[in-house]
Each structure stands twice: as C-alpha cells, then as structure tokens.
C-alpha positions as CSV (number, residue, x, y, z in Angstrom):
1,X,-155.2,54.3,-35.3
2,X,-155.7,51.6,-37.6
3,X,-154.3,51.1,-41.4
4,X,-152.6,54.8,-42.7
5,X,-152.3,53.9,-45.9
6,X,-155.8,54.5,-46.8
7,X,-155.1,58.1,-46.0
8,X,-152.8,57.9,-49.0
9,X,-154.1,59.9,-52.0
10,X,-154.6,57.0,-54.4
11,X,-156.6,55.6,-51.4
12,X,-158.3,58.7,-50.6
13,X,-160.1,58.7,-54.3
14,X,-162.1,56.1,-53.0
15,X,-163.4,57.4,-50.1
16,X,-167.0,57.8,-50.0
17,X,-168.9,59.3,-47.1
18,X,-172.2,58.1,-45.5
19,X,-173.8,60.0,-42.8
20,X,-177.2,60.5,-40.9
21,X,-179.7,61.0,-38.4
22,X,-177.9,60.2,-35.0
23,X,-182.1,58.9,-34.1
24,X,-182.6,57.0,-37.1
25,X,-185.6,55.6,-37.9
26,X,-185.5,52.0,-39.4
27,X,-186.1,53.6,-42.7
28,X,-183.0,55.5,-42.4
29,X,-181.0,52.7,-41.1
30,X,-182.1,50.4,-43.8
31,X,-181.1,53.5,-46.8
32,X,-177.8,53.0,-44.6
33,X,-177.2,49.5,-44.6
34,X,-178.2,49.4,-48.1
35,X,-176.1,51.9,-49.9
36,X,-173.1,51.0,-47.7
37,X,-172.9,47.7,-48.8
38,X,-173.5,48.7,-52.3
39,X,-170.3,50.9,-52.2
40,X,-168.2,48.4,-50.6
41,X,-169.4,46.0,-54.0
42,X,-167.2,48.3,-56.0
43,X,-164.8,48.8,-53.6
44,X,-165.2,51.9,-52.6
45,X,-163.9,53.1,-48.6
46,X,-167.3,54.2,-46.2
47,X,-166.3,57.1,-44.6
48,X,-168.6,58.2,-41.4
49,X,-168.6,59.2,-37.9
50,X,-168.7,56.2,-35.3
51,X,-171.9,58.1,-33.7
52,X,-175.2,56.4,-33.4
53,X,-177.5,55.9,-35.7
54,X,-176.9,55.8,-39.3
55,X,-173.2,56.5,-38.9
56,X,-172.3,53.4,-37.0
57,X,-175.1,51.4,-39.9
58,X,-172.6,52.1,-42.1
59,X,-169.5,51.3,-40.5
60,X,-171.3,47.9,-39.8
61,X,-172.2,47.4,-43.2
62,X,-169.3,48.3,-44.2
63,X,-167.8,45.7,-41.8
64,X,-169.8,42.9,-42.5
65,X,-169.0,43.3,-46.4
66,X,-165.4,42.9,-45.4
67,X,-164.7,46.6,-46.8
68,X,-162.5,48.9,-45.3
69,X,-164.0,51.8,-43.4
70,X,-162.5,55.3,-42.0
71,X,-163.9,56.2,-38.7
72,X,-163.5,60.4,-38.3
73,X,-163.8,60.8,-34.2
74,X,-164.8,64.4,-32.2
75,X,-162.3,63.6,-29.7
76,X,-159.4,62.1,-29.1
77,X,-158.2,58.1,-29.1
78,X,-158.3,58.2,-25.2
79,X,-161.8,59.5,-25.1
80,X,-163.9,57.4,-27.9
81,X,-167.6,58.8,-28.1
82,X,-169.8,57.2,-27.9
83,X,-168.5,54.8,-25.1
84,X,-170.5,51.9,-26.3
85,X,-169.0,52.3,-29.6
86,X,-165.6,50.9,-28.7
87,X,-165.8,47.4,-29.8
88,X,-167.3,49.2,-33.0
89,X,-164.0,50.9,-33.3
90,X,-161.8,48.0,-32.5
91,X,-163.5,46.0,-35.0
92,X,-162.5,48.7,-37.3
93,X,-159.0,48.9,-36.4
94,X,-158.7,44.9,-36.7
95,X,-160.5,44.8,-40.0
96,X,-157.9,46.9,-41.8
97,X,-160.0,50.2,-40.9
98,X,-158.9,53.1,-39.4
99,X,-159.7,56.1,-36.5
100,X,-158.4,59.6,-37.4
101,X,-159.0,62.5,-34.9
102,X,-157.5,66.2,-35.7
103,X,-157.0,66.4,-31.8
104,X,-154.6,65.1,-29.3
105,X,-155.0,61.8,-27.4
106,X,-156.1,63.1,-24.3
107,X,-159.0,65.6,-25.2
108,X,-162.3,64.9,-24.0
109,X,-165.1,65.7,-26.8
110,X,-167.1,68.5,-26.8
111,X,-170.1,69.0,-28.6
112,X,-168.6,71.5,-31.3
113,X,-165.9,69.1,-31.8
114,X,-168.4,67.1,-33.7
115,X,-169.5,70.2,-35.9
116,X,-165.9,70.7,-36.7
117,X,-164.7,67.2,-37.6
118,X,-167.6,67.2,-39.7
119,X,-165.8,69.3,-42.3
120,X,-163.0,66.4,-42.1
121,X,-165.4,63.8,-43.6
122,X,-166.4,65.9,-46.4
123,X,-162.7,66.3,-47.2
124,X,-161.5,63.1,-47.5
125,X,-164.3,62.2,-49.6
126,X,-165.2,62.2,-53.4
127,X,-168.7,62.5,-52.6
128,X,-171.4,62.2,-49.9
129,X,-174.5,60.5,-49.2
130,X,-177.1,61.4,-46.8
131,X,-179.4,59.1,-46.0
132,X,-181.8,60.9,-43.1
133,X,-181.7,63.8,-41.4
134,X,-184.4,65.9,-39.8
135,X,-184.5,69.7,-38.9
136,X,-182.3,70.6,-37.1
137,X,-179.5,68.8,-38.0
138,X,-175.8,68.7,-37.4
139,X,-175.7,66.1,-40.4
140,X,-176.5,69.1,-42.6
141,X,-172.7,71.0,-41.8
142,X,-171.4,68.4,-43.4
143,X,-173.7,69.0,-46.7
144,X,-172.2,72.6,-46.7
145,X,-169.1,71.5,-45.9
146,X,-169.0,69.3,-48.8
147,X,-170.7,71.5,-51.1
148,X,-168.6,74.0,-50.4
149,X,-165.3,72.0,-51.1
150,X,-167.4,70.7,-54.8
151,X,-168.3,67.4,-53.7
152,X,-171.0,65.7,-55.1
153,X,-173.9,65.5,-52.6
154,X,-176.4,62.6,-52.7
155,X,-179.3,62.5,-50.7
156,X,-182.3,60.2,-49.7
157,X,-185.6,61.1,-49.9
158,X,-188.0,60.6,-47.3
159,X,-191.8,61.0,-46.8
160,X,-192.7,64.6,-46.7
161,X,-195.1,63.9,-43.1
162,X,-192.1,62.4,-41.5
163,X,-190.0,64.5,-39.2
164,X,-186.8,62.2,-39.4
165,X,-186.9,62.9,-43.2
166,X,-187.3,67.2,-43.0
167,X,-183.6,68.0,-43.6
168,X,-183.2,65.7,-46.5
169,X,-186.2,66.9,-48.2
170,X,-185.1,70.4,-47.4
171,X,-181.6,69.5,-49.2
172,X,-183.4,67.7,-52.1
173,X,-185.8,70.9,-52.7
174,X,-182.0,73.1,-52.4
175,X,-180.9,70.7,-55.9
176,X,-179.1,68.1,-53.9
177,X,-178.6,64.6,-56.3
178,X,-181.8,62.4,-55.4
179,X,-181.4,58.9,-54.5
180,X,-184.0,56.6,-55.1
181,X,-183.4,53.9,-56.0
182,X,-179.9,51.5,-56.1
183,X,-179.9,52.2,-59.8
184,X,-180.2,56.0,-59.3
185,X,-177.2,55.3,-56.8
186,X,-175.7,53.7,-59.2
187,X,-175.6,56.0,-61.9
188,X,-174.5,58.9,-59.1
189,X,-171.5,56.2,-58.1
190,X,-170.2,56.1,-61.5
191,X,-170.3,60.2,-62.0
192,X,-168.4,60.6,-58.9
193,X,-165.9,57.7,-59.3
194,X,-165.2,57.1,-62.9
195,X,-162.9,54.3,-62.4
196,X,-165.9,51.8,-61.1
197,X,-167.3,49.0,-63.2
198,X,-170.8,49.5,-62.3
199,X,-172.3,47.1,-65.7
200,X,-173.1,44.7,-63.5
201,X,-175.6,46.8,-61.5
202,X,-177.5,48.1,-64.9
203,X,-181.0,47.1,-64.0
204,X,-183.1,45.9,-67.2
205,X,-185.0,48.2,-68.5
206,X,-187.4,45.1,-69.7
207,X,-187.1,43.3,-66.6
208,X,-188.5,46.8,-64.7
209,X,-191.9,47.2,-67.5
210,X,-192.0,43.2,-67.3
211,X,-192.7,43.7,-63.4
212,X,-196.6,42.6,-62.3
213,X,-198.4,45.7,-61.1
214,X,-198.2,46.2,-57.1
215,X,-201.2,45.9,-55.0
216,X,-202.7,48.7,-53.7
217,X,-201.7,47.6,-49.8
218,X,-198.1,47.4,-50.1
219,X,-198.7,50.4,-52.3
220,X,-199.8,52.2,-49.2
221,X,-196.9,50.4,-47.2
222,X,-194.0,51.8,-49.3
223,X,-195.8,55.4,-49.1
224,X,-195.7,54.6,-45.2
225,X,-195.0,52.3,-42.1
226,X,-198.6,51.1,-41.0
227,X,-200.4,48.6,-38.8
228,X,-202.6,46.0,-39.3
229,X,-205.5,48.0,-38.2
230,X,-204.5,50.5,-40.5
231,X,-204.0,48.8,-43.6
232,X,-207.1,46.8,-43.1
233,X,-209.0,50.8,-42.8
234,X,-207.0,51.5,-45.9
235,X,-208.1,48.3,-47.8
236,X,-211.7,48.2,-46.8
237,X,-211.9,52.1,-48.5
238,X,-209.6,51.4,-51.3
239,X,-210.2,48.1,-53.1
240,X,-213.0,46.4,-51.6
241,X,-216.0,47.2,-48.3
242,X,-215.7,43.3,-48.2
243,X,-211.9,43.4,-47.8
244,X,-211.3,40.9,-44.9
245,X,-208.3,40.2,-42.5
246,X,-207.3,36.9,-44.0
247,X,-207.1,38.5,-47.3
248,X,-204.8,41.0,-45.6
249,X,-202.8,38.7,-43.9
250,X,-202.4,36.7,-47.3
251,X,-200.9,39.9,-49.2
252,X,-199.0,40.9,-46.6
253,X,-196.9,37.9,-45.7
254,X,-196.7,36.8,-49.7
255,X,-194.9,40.1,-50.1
256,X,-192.7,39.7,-47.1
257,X,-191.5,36.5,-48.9
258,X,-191.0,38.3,-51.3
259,X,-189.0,40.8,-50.0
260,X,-191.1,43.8,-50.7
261,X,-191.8,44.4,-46.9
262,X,-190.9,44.0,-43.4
263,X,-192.3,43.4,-40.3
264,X,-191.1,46.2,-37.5
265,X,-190.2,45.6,-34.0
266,X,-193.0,47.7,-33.1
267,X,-195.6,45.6,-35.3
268,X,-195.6,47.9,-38.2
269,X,-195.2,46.8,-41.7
270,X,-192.4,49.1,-43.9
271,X,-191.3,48.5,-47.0
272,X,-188.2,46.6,-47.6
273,X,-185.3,48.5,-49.1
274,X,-183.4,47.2,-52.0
C-alpha cells in the first residue's frame, strides 16, 4: 500500500534499514531519531518495521524530514500491528511511503511472522543499522539475516552495565561496524552508498582538537543517565569535598543550553545525542 515505485531497483539502492529494541530506552530512541534523519539528509529511504520502539522512531524521523520511508508489516493490510500504529502507517502511505506485507490481506499476525519478515528488511536494504537491542532479541535475526545476504551491518554501542544495550555490544564484540559518532556514521554511509555526497558532513578535524575540555559532570553524564543526587555524590568525590548544589545546577543547565544534555522525564540527566 502506498507508493510502489520505491520497490523499483534503482529505488531499492537506497534503502537503508534502521531497527531496534521494541522497549527502547531514550538513549536508543534518540540513536534512532538521530541517524534517521541523518539518512533522510542524503536521501536515502528508512526502512523498518512499524513496531514500537525504535522502529516506529525512525519511521517518525523519517516523516518529519519529509523522506520517504518503507514500512515491512508481520501481517497483513487488514490486521496492522500494532493497532495504535495505524495513523503511523497512514501517515506513511500519504507521505509517499509505503506498507509491504509477504502475506495476504486477511491474515492475522503471529509472532513468527515478525521473525520472518525480518529477513525482508535486510533484503531490500544496502545496509543496516542497529541502534539497541538487548539479549534476547528478535532485532538480532535481522543482523544474521543481513549478514548472511552481505550487507553491511552498523551498530550502536551502548554502556556495557545497561541491559537495553547487551545485544548490540554482543554484535560489536562479533566485528559488527561501530557507530559512534555521526561522523563514524558518516564514513559507514558513504562505504555502503557510494553515490552520496557526504562533504558536507566532514567534521573538522581542527574544530574537534580546538574543542574546550568537558567537565568532569557531564563527563560522568555521557558515561551514564544520573540524578541530581547522584551527580552531586559523584562531584563531591571527584573534583571538589566543597562541591555544592548551585555549582551543580550551574554546569548542568549551561550544558543543557548547550546541547550536551537532557533532562529525562523521569528527572535524570542523559547526554544529548548529536
């Protein structure tokens, strides 16, 4: 459903999968929404699986750079899964996106529907990007699907403590292409895709040594998502006995002006992605 011509081969060499952790964390949804709209800058079509999570992320982002996106369901057009995901997948069809399914109209998915479709993404892609997945994981069948077929498999590394991170480490330590940065990203983009101007995205190697150092908080903040309380602790024992709230506070909300951080729904402070 939705525009077939991007099922057309000249088409299809664009096609670049993004797929993750059905319970994201916001780190993993951020990775999403990040590199999503990074491939829709050079025009590339966001392939993924409507489910929740980082899937519909990047069918948003996707959206909301005015890119097309492919949308591979697990059952058919009369049973969309998940239900709340419909105007999702309208949006897609009425953005010059489209919905493919391998089965017929009328069949009602089942969870190894999902496992097999998976294989489908992989195919019509020219490479893959992972951006969280813990263990188990269904988002790591597509990885061997993909690798099998000789994509190129991209992956986001996560803090080695964190469980939503487990299967992307696990794939990273298996020789999967890290991720981490956009330049890294990047430089992957432009292996896999040849035919991208990516110059514009060089980052300056004089700009990056030119960069003031980072204090030792948000330091501690990009390593991982902490509270107030907890950076305070980790201040007071790090740079200074005498290290006070309002100094906190200062260094914290410079740096979310800045764009380095982020303030959580659940009151944590995580860094920003960029």
């Amino acid at each position: 459903m939705g525009d077939t011509s991007l099922l057309s081969a000249d088409v299809r060499a664009r096609c670049f999968a993004i797929i993750g952790a059905r319970k994201a964390s916001p780190y993993g949804l951020s990775v999403t929404e990040l590199f999503a709209a990074q491939a829709c800058k050079y025009n590339l079509i966001v392939v993924s699986g409507g489910a929740y999570g980082c899937d519909s992320c990047a069918h948003k982002a996707a959206l909301k750079a005015r890119c097309a996106t492919i949308c591979v369901l697990g059952g058919g057009f009369e049973h969309v899964y998940p239900a709340r995901h419909v105007q999702l997948f309208q949006d897609i069809i009425d953005n010059k996106g489209l919905l493919i399914s391998e089965n017929q109209p009328n069949t009602i998915p089942k969870p190894y529907m999902f496992r097999k479709r998976n294989r489908l993404i992989a195919a019509l892609s020219k490479a893959l990007l992972i951006a969280e997945a813990g263990m188990p994981s269904g988002t790591l069948s597509t990885a061997d699907d993909a690798l099998n077929m000789g994509k190129c498999v991209m992956v986001v590394p996560g803090a080695i403590t964190s469980a939503f991170s487990k299967g992307t480490n696990y794939l990273l330590y298996q020789g999967a292409y890290p991720i981490i940065d956009t330049q890294s990203f990047t430089d992957a983009l432009q292996s896999a895709y040849p035919f991208i101007d990516c110059a514009d995205a060089l980052v300056s190697k004089e700009s990056v040594e030119n960069a003031p150092p980072q204090h030792p908080v948000i330091t501690a903040i990009c390593a991982r998502s902490a509270t107030d309380d907890e950076l305070l602790a980790y201040a007071q024992s790090h740079v200074s006995a005498t290290f006070s709230y309002t100094m906190l506070m200062e260094i914290l909300v410079s740096a979310e002006l800045n764009g380095e951080i982020e303030r959580l729904p659940d009151g944590r402070w995580s860094a920003k992605i960029r």
